[in-house]
N, C-alpha and C positions, 0 to 999 in steps of 0.2 A: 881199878881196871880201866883200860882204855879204848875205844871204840872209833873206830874209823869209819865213817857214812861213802855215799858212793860221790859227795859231794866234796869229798876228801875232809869235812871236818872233824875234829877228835871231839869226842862226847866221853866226858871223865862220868862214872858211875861212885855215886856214895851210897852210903848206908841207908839213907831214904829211898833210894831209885828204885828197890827190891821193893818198897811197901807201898801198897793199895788199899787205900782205903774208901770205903763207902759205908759212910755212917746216915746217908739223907734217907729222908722218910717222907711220903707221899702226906701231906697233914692237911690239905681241906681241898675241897673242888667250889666253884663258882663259873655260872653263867652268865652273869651281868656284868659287861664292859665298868658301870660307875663302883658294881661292889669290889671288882678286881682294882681299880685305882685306890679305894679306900682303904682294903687292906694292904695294898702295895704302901700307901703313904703312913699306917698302920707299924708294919714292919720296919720299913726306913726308918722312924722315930725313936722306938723300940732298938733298934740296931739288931734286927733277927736276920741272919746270913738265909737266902733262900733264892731258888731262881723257879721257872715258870715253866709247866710242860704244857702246851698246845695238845687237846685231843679232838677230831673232828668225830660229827656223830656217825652212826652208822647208818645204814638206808635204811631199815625197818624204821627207826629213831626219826630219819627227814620224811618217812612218808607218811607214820602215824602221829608224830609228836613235836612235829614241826621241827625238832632238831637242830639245838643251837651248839656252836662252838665250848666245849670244857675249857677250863684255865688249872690247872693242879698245881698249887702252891707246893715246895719239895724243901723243907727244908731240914738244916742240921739237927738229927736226935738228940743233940746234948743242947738244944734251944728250945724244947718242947714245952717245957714251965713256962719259958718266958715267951712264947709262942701262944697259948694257953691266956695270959695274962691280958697280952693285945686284945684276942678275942674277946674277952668278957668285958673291956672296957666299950669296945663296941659296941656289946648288948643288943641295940635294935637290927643290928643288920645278919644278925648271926641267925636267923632263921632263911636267910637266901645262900646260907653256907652249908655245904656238903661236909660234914668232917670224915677224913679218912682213914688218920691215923695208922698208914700200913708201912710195910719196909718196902722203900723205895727200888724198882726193878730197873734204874734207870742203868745206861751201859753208857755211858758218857768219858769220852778217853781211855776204854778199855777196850 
């Protein structure tokens, strides 16, 4: 099937175009700028596919708890073992890690 934009380009539709998927999962939070670079450089070694949600705190959180910026690491479900694996090699740092292990509510491209 063929698709005509208002830019006049034709946008051909296949068999993928119809499928959406969202398999990421919410898998650990961090506050510390040096612990988010470790396991960033963590993952990249590993070759674990994942990208980063920024959450700011809330005002009760900046006015009782001083309130620092979240980093929510999201990565693919089908990486969690090996996701899992990075982590325990780290060992010392995983006590300033949040695990979260949820399904991902992100709306990214949809």
């Amino acid at each position: 099937m063929r698709f005509l934009t208002k830019e006049g380009v034709i946008v051909l539709e296949n068999e993928y175009s119809k499928v959406k998927v969202n398999n990421e999962m919410d898998f650990c939070s961090v506050t510390e700028p040096k612990v988010k670079t470790t396991l960033e450089k963590a993952f990249m070694k590993a070759r674990v596919s994942y990208f980063l949600r920024w959450e700011k705190p809330g005002f009760l959180s900046k006015m009782f708890g001083g309130g620092k910026d979240r980093v929510v690491f999201c990565i693919n479900s089908a990486q969690l073992e090996t996701a899992d694996e990075v982590l325990k090699e780290l060992g010392d740092i995983e006590g300033n890690i949040k695990m979260l292990r949820t399904k991902s509510n992100n709306m990214i491209g949809f």
